[in-house]
C-alpha positions in Angstrom: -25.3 3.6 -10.7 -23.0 5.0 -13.4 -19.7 3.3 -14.3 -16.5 5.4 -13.6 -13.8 4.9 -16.1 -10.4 4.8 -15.1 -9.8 8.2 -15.4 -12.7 9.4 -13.0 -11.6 6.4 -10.4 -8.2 7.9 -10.8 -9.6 11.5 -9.5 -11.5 10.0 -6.7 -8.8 8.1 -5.2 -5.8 9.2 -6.5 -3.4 6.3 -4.7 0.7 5.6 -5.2 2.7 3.6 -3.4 4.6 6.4 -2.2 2.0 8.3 -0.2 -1.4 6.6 -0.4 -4.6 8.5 -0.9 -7.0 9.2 2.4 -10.0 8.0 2.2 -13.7 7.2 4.7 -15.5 4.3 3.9 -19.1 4.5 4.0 -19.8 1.0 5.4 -22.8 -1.3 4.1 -25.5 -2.0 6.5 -23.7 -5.5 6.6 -19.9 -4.6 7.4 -18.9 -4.0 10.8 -16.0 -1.4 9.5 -14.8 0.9 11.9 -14.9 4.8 11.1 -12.0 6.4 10.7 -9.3 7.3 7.7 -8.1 4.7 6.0 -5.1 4.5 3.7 -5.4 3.2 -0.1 -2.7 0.4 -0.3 -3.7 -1.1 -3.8 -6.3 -0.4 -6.6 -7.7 -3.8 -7.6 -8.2 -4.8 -11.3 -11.4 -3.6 -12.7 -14.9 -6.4 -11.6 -16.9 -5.4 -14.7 -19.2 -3.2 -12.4 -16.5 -0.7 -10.5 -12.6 -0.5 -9.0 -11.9 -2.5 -5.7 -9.4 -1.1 -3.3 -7.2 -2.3 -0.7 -7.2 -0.3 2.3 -5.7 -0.2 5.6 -6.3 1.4 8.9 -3.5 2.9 11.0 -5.7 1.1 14.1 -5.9 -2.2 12.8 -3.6 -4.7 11.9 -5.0 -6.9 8.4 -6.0 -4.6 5.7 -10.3 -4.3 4.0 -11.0 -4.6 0.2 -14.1 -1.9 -0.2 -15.7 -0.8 -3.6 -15.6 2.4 -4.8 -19.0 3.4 -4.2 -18.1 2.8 -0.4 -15.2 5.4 -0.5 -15.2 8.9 -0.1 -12.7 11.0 0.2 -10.9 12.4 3.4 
C-alpha cells in the first residue's frame, strides 16, 4: 500500500470543522460498522503508516476512529 502525504489525504477527505466531509467506510472483516454516511469530525495526527479519522454517524450516538484506507468518499 502506498503512503499518502498530507496533501493527497487532504483531497480524499477534505474535513473542517465548519461542514465536515462525507464519507462510507469500507468496514474490515472484523468491525461490525454500520453502512451508511458518516461525518469526518477530526483528522488524527499522522501513525507512521496512514491518517486516522474521527467519524460520526447521524444514527449513532459515540463517534468510530477508521483509517484512511477504510474511507471512501460519499
Amino acid at each position: 500500500m502506498e503512503r499518502r502525504t498530507g496533501r493527497q489525504a487532504a483531497a480524499l477527505v477534505s474535513w473542517s470543522s465548519r461542514r465536515p466531509a462525507s464519507v462510507y467506510v469500507r468496514p474490515a472483516i472484523s468491525r461490525n460498522v454500520p453502512g451508511g454516511a458518516y461525518a469526518v469530525t477530526k483528522q488524527l495526527p499522522h501513525n507512521g503508516r496512514e491518517f486516522e479519522y474521527r467519524i460520526k454517524s447521524a444514527s449513532e450516538e459515540h463517534e468510530r476512529v477508521v483509517r484512511e484506507s477504510e474511507l471512501t468518499k460519499a
